[in-house]
Z-matrix of the N, CA and C atoms (Angstrom, degrees):
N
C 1 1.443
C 2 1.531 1 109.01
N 3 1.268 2 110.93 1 160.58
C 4 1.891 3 112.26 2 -170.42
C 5 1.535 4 97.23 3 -95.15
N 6 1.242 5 98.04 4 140.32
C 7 1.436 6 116.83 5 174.73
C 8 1.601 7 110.61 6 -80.25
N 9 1.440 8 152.23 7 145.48
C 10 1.348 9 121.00 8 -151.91
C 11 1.892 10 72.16 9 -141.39
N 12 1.277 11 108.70 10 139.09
C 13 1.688 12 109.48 11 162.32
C 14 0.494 13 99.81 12 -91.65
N 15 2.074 14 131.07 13 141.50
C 16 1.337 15 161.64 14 166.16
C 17 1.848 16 116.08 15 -117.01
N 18 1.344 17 116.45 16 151.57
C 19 1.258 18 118.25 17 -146.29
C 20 2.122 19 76.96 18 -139.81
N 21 0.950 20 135.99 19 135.65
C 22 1.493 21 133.65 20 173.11
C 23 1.476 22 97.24 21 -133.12
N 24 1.342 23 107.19 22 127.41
C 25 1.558 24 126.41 23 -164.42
C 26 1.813 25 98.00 24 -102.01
N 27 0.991 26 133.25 25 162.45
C 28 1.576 27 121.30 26 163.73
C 29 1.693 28 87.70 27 -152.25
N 30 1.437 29 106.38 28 122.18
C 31 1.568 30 123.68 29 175.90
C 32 1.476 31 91.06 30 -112.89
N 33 1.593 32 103.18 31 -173.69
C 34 1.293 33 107.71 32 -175.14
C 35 1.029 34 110.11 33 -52.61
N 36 1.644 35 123.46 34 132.98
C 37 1.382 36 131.96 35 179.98
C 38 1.377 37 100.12 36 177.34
N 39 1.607 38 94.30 37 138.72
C 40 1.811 39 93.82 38 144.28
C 41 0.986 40 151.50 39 -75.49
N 42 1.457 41 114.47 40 15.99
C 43 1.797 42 129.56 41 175.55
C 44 1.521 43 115.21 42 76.01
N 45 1.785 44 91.91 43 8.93
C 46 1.810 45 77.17 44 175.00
C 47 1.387 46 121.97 45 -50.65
N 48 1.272 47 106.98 46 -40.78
C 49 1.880 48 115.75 47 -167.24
C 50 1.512 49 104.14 48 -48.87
N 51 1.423 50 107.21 49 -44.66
C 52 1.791 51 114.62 50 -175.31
C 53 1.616 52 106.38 51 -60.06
N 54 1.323 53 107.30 52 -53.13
C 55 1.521 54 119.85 53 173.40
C 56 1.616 55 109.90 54 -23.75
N 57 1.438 56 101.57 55 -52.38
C 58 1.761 57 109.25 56 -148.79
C 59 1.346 58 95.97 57 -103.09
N 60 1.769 59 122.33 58 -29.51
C 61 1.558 60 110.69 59 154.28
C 62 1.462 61 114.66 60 -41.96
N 63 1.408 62 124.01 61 -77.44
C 64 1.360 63 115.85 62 174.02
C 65 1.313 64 147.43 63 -31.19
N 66 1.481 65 100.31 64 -25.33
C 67 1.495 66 101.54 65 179.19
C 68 1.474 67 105.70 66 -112.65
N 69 1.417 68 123.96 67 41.91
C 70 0.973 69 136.56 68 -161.21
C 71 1.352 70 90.58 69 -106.51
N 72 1.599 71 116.53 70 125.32
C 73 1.667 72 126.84 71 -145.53
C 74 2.176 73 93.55 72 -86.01
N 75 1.478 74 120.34 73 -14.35
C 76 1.387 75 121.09 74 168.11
C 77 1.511 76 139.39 75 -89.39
N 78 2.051 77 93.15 76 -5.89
C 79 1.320 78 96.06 77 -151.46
C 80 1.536 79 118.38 78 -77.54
N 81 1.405 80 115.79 79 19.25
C 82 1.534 81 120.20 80 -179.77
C 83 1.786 82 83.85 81 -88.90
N 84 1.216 83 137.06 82 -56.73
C 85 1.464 84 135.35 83 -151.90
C 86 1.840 85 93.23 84 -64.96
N 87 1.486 86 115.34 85 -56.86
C 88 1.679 87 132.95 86 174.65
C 89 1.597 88 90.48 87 -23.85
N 90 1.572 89 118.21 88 -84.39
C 91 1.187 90 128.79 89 -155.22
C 92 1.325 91 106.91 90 -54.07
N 93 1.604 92 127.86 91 -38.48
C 94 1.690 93 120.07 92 155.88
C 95 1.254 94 121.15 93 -20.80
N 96 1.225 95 133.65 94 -34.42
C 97 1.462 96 156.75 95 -134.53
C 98 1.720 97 110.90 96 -133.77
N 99 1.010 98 120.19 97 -55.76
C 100 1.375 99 137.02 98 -179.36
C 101 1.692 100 115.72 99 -90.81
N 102 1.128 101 126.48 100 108.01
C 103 1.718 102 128.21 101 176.76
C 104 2.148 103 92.58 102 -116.96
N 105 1.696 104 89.32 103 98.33
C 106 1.459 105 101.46 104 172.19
C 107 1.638 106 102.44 105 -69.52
N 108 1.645 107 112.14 106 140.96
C 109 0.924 108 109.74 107 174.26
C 110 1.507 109 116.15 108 -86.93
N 111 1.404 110 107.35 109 -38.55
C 112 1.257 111 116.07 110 156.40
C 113 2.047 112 117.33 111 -139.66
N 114 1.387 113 98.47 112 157.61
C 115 1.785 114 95.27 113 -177.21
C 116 1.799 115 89.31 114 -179.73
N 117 1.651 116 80.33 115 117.24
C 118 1.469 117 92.31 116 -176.12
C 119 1.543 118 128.70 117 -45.87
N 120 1.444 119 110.55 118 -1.90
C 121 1.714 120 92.09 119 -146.79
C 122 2.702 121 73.64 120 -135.06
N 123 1.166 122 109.99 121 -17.65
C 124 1.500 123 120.70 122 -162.38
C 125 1.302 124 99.32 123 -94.09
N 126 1.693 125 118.57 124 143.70
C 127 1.270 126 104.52 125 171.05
C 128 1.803 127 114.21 126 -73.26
N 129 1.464 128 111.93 127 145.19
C 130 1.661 129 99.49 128 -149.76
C 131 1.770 130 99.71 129 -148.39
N 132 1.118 131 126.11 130 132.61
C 133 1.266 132 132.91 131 -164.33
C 134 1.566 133 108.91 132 -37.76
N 135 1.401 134 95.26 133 -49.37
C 136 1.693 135 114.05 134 -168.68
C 137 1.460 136 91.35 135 -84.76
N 138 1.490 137 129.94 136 160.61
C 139 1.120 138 133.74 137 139.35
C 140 1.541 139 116.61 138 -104.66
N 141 1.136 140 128.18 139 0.96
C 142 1.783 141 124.14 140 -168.71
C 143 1.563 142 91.91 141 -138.36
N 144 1.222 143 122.91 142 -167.79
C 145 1.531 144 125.22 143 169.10
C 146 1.454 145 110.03 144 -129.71
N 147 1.328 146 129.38 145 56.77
C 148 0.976 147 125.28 146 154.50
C 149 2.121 148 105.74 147 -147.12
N 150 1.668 149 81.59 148 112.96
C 151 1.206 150 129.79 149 -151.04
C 152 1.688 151 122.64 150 -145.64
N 153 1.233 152 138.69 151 131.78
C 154 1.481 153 128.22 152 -175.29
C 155 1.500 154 98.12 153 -106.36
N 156 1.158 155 140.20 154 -8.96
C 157 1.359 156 131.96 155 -152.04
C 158 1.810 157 97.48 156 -67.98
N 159 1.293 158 94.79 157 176.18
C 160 2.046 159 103.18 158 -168.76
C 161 2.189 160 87.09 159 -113.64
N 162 0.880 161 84.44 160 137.21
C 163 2.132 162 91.12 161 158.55
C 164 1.447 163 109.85 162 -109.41
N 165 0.793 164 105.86 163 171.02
C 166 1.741 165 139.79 164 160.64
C 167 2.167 166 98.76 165 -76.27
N 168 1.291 167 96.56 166 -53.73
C 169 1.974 168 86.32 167 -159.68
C 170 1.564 169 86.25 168 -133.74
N 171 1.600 170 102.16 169 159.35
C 172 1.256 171 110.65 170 -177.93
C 173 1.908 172 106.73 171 -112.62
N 174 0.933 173 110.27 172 73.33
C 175 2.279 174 78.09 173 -173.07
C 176 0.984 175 112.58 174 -68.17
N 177 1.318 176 123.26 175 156.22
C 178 1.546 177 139.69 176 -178.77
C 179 1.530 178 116.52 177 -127.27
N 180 1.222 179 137.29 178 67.89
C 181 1.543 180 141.12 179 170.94
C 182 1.109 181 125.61 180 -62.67
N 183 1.454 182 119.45 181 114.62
C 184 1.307 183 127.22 182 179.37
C 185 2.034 184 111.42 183 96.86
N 186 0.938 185 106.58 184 174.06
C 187 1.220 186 107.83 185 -178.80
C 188 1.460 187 112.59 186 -90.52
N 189 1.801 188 109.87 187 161.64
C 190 1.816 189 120.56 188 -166.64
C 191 1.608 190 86.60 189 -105.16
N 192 1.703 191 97.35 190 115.45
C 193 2.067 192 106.27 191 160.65
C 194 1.438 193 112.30 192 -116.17
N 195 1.080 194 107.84 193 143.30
C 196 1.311 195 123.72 194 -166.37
C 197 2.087 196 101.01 195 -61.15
N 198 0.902 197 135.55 196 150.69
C 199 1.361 198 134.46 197 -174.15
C 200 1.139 199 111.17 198 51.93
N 201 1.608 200 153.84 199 12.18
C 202 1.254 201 157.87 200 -162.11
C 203 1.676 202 93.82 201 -107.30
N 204 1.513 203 85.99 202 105.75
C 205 1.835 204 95.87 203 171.00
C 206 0.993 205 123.45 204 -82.52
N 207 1.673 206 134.53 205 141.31
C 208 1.636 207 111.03 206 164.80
C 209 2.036 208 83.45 207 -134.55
N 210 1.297 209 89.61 208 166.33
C 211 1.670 210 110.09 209 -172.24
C 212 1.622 211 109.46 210 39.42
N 213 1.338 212 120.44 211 47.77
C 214 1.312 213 121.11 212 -174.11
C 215 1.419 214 111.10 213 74.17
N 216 1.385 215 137.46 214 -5.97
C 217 1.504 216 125.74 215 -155.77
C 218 1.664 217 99.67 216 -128.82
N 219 1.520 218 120.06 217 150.75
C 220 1.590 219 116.68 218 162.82
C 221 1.416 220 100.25 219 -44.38
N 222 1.122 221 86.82 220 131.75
C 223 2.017 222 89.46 221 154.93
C 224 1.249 223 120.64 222 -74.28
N 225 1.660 224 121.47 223 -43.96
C 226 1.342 225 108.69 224 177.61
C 227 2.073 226 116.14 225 -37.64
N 228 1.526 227 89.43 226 -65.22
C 229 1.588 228 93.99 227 164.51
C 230 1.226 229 128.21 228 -32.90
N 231 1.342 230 124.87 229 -50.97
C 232 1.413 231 130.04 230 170.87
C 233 1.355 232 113.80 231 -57.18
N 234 1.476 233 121.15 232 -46.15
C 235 1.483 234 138.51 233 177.93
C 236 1.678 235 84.82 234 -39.18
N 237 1.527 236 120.53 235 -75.71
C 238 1.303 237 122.93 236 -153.88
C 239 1.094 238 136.82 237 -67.90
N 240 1.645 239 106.45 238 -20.75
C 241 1.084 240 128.87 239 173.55
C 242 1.636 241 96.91 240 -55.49
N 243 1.290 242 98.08 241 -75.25
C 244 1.541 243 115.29 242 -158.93
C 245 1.748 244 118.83 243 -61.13
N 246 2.039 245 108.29 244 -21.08
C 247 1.419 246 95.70 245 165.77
C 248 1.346 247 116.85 246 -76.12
N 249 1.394 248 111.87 247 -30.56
C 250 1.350 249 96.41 248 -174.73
C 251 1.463 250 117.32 249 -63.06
N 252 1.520 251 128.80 250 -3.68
C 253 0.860 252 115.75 251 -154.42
C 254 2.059 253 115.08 252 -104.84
N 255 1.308 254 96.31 253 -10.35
C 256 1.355 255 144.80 254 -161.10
C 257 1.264 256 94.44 255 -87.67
N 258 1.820 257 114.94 256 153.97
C 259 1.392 258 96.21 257 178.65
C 260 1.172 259 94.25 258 -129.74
């Protein structure tokens, strides 16, 4: 089966989404399947987000605010970086 790279974004939010990924009663079989490149909370190739690699999926948690930084950088920017990069 194909291993798919994934990229997990976290915008403003309270991490519920991560919360309920985790306790998601399949996600040892999922992760067979899924090699996150990065995801704030998973052990994850990347540890920071600045990175060129391409994914398979982009996630996006929480909502996009205009001036809302994450890892030092706009997020919108980050947003863009990383969809385009996504397939």
């Amino acid at each position: 089966m194909k291993t798919y790279k994934a990229i997990w974004l976290q915008g403003v939010t309270c991490n519920g989404n991560s919360h309920s990924f985790l306790n998601y009663p399949h996600l040892n079989h999922l992760l067979k399947n899924i090699e996150f490149l990065f995801h704030p909370s998973l052990p994850s190739k990347y540890d920071h987000l600045n990175f060129d690699e391409r994914a398979d999926i982009l996630i996006v948690e929480g909502g996009i605010k205009e001036g809302f930084l994450r890892d030092g950088e706009n997020f919108i920017e980050l947003f863009q970086k990383f969809a385009f990069r996504a397939k």
